[in-house]
N, C-alpha and C positions, 0 to 999 in steps of 0.2 A: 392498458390504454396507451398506444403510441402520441406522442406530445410534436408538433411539428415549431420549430424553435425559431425557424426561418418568416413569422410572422408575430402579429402583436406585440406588447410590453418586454420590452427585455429585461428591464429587472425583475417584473413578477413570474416571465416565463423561467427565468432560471432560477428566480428562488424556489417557484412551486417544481421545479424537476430537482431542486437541490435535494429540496426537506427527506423525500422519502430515503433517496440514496444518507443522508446521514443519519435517519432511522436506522433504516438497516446495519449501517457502519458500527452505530452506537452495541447497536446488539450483536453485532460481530466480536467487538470488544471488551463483551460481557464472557465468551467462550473464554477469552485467556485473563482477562480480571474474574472470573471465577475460581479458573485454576490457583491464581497466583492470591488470590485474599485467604480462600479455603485451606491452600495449604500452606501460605503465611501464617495462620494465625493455630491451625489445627496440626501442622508436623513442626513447628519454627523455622529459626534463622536459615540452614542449612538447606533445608527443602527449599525454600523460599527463593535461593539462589540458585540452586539446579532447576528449577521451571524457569526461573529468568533468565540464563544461559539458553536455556536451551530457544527457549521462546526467540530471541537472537536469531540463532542456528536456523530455526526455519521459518523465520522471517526473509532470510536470503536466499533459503534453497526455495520455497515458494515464489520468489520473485519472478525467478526462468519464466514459470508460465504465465504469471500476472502481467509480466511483461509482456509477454507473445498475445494473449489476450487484449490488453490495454492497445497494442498497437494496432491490433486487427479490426477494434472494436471504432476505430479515428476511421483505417476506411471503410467501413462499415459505415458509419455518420456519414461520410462524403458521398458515397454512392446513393444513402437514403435522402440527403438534400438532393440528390439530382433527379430523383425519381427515378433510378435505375435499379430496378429489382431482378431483372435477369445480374448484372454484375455483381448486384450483393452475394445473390445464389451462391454464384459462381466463388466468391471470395470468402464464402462462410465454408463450405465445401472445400476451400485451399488450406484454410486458416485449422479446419478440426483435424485434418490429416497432419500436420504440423506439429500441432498441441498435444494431440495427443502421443504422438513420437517423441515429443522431448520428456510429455510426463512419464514415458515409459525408461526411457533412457535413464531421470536423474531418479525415481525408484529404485531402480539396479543400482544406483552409482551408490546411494548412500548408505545401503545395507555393507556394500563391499568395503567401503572406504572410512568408516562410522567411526572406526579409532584411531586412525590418523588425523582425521577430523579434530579428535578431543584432544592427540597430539599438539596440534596445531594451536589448539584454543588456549591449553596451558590449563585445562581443567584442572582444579587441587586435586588430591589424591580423597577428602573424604568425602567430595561431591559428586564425583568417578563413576560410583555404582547408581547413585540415584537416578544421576542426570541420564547415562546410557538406557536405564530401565523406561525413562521417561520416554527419553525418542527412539528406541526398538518398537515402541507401539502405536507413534502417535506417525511412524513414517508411513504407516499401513492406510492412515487418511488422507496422502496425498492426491492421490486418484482423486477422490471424491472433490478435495477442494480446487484441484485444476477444472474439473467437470462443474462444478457453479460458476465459477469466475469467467470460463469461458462463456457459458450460456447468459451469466448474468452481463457483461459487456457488450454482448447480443442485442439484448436486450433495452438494454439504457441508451445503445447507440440511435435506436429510432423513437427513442424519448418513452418509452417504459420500464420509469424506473421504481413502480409498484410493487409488482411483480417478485422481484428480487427482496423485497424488504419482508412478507411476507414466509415465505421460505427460509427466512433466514432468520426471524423470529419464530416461529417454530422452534427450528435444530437451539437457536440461541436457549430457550426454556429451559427446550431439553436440557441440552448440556448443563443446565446450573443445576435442575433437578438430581440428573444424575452426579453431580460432583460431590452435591453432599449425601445422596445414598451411597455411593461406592467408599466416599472417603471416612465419611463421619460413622455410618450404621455399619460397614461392610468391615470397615476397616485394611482396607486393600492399599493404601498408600499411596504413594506417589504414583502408581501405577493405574490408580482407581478413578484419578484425574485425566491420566492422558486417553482411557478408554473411556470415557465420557464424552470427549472429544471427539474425539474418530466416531463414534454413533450419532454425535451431533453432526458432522462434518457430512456422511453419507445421507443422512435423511436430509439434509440442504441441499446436496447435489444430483441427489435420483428423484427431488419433488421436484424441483425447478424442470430438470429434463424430460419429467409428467405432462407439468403444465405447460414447456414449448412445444411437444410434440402436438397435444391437444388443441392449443388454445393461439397458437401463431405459427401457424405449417408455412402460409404464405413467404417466411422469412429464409426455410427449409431448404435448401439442394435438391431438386428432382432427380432421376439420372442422367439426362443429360448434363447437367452441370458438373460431373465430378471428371468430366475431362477436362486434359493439361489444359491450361492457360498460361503462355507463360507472362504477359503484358500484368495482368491480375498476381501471378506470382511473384513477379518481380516489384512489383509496389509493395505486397502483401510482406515481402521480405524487408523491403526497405525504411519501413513503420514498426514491422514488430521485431526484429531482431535489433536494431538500434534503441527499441523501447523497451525490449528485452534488456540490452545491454545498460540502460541506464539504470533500471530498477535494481538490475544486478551489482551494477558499480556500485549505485548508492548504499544498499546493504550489505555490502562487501566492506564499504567505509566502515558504518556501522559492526561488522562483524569485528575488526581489526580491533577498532573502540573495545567491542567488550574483550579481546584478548588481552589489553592494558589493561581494563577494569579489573579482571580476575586474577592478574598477576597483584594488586592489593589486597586482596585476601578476599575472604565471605563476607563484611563489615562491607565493606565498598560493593562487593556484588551483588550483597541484598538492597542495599540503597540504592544502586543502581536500576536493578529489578521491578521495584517497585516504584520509583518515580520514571521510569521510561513509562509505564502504565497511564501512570498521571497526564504525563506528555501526548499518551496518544489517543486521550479524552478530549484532552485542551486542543489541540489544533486540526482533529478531526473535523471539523465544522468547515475549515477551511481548506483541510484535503478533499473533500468532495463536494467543496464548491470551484476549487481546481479543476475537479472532472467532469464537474457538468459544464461547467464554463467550456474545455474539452469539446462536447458532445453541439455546444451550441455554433463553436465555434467550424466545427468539421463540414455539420450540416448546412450554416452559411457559406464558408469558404466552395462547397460543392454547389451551391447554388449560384453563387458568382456575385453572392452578397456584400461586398468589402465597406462601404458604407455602415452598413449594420454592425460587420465584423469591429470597425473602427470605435463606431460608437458604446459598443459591448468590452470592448475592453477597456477605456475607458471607468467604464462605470463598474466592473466586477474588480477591476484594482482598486478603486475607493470603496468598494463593499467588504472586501479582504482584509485591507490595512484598518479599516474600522472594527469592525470584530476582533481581531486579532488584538487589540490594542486592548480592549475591555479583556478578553481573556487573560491578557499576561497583566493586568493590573489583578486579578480574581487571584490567581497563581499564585503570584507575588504577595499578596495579603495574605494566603491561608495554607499556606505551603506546611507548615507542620501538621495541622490538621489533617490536611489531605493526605501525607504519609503515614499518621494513624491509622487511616482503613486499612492499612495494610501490613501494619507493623505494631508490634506489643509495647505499652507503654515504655517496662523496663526495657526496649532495646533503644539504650539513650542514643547511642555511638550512630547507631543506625539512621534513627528521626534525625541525627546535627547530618550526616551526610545527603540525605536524600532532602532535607529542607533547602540545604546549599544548594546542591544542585536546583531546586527548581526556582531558587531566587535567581539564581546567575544564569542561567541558559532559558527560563519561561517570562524575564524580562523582553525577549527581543522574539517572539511569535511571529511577529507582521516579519521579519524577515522569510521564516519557512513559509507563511502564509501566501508571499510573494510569489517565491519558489514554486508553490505546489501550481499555483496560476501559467507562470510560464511555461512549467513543465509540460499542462495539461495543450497550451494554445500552438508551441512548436510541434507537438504531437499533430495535432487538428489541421494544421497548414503544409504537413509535410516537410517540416524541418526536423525529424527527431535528432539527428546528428545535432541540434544547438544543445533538447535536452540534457544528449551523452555529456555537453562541455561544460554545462552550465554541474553537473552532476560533478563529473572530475573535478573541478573549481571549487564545489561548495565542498566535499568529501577530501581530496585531498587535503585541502587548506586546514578542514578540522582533523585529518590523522596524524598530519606533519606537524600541527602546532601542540597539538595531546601529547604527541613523544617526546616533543621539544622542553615541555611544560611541566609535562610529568614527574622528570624527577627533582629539577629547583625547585619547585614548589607543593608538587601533590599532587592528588585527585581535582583539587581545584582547575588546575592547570586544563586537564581533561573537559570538564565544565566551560570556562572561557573559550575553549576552540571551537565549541559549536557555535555559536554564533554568527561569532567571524566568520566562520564559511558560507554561513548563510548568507549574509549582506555582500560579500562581496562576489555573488556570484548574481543577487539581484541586480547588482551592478552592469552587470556584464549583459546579463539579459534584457535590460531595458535600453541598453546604449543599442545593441543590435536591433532591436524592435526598430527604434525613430531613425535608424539608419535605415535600416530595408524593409520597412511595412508596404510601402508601394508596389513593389514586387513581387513582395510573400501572399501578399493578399489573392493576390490573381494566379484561380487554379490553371493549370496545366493538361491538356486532354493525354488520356496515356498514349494515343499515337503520337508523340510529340516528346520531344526528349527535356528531359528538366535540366533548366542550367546549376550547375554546381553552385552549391550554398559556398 
């Protein structure tokens, strides 16, 4: 069911398009918290930190196309607030020729480049073989997940965000199903996780491509559509490589992080490991209410709604910092507890770091909370270039203060610089909002040249 955003309630119209996208999310998060409990608790410490390394790893090589997707998927919303479905055509047909180029490219790249890679990371020597077995197999479901992500922002951009949850419960089952046949009965190891994965990952991405071929053609490319545009291209570029580029920065930050992490040993990588886990339960609710805010905001701004636009932001910033604020008090209170699901009692060392960690950095949520909202609304109005900055700002701040930190004082050090980067890059973003919302607000026809941000 497409949800048209541009009319009625705006808090209910976005909390009801939120909910299912965080269904889904939830159960997305189940594929790699199944990996990482099952072989936390079934191979120990060791294994526990080669899935969490690696999990890292292709969290950023994934971004490339999440990013090209997320950006394509803003004009996608814009076009569909305007009632323009020859353009959409036109721009879903620019956008899969793209995607799927790059997911062919960074496939080749990572097979070639895989130990340079683990060069780079600073892998230990006896996490080496596990970690490498882990992503020789699980690089095999890249395809598959660039092939949902794309169809699934397809999707959510004209406000069906059913669909996607659906398909993705499914593979989610799966995958848990199979984690613990392969790993527990099979005994296939580390390896028996990441092929769980990949069969999960394909049957999410060839259902969903079922059901849009079947069930929303309307949305589809004809032949005529798959001619050059370049007016559609050049937009098309201007959203998704820049939203490319910030998904990429951002994990890229994150990536450097965990090469500090691992230069502490396996003690810090497994703590590490599994409270990043934690983290990405707790403010999941507010990442995709980021994107839908996103989704609403594209389809207003295309509609020439800026009133609405105004009042909706607004109101999903006091819905963000609200939630966020209860989450990091939950965090904060039951922080060892919640590193037990995933760690053995006896690993004392472990529970003191991963409890640290999410005292100190799941205190300040409404900051990322923040983040995820801007991110999603300069995407939506055609500013991604702020996201890029607002990105470098928040990631910078926290690599440069981690390495800073790191060694007067610890891992703690590592811990404190998240934060910080957060806040002060909400900073940043909300100063340029009440500076130029007048201007950002009011789209631009593409025969018309857009004034530089």
């Amino acid at each position: 069911m497409n949800r048209d955003l541009t009319k009625g309630s705006i808090t209910k119209g976005l909390l009801l398009f939120t909910l299912p996208m965080l269904a889904g999310n939830l159960l997305q998060q189940c594929y790699n918290i199944a990996d990482t409990l099952i072989v936390g608790q079934a191979l120990g410490t060791n294994a526990l930190a080669a899935v969490g390394s690696a999990f890292t790893l292709m969290t950023f090589l994934t971004s490339v196309f999440l990013g090209l997707s997320m950006g394509a998927g803003a004009l996608f919303s814009i076009d569909y607030g305007k009632g323009d479905l020859e353009s959409l055509r036109k721009a879903v047909a620019h956008a899969l020729g793209l995607i799927l180029l790059a997911t062919l490219l960074l496939n080749v790249a990572v097979y070639v480049w895989i130990d340079p890679i683990f060069r780079f990371l600073q892998v230990p020597a006896e996490l080496y073989c596990d970690m490498r077995e882990y992503l020789v197999i699980i690089f095999a479901g890249l395809a598959a997940t660039s092939l949902y992500n794309f169809l699934a922002c397809l999707l959510r951009a004209v406000g069906n965000s059913v669909a996607p949850l659906w398909f993705l419960g499914i593979s989610a089952l799966l995958n848990v199903g199979l984690d613990l046949l392969f790993v527990l009965v099979f005994e296939w190891g580390i390896a028996g996780a990441a092929i769980a994965t990949v069969i999960a990952q394909f049957v999410s991405g060839i259902g969903l491509l079922i059901y849009t071929l079947c069930r929303c053609r309307e949305l589809l490319p004809r032949k005529k559509h798959w001619r050059w545009d370049s007016a559609i291209f050049r937009e098309l570029l201007n959203l998704s490589l820049l939203t490319c580029a910030q998904q990429s920065a951002m994990n890229f930050g994150i990536l450097l992080i965990q090469r500090l992490v691992d230069s502490f040993g396996a003690v810090t990588m497994a703590a590490f490991a599994a409270a990043v886990k934690i983290d990405a339960f707790a403010y999941l609710p507010v990442q995709d209410f980021g994107n839908a805010f996103s989704t609403f905001a594209a389809q207003n701004y295309g509609a020439g709604q800026a009133a609405r636009l105004r009042e909706g932001f607004r109101k999903a910033t006091a819905l963000s910092a609200g939630f966020s604020i209860a989450i990091s008090a939950l965090v904060f209170a039951f922080a060892k507890p919640l590193m037990r699901l995933f760690v053995k009692a006896e690993e004392t060392a472990v529970l003191a770091s991963g409890a640290q960690y999410l005292r100190i950095e799941g205190a300040f949520y409404v900051g990322i909370g923040l983040l995820f909202l801007l991110y999603g609304f300069y995407r939506a109005v055609e500013r991604p270039g702020m996201s890029v900055i607002l990105t470098v700002v928040s990631l910078g701040t926290r690599v440069a203060l981690a390495y800073a930190l790191a060694g007067p004082i610890g891992e703690i050090g590592i811990w404190i610089a998240i934060p910080i980067g957060w806040l002060l890059a909400d900073a940043i973003g909300y100063g340029f909002y009440f500076l130029r919302r007048r201007r950002m607000l009011t789209k631009t026809p593409r025969n018309e040249s857009k004034t530089p941000e």
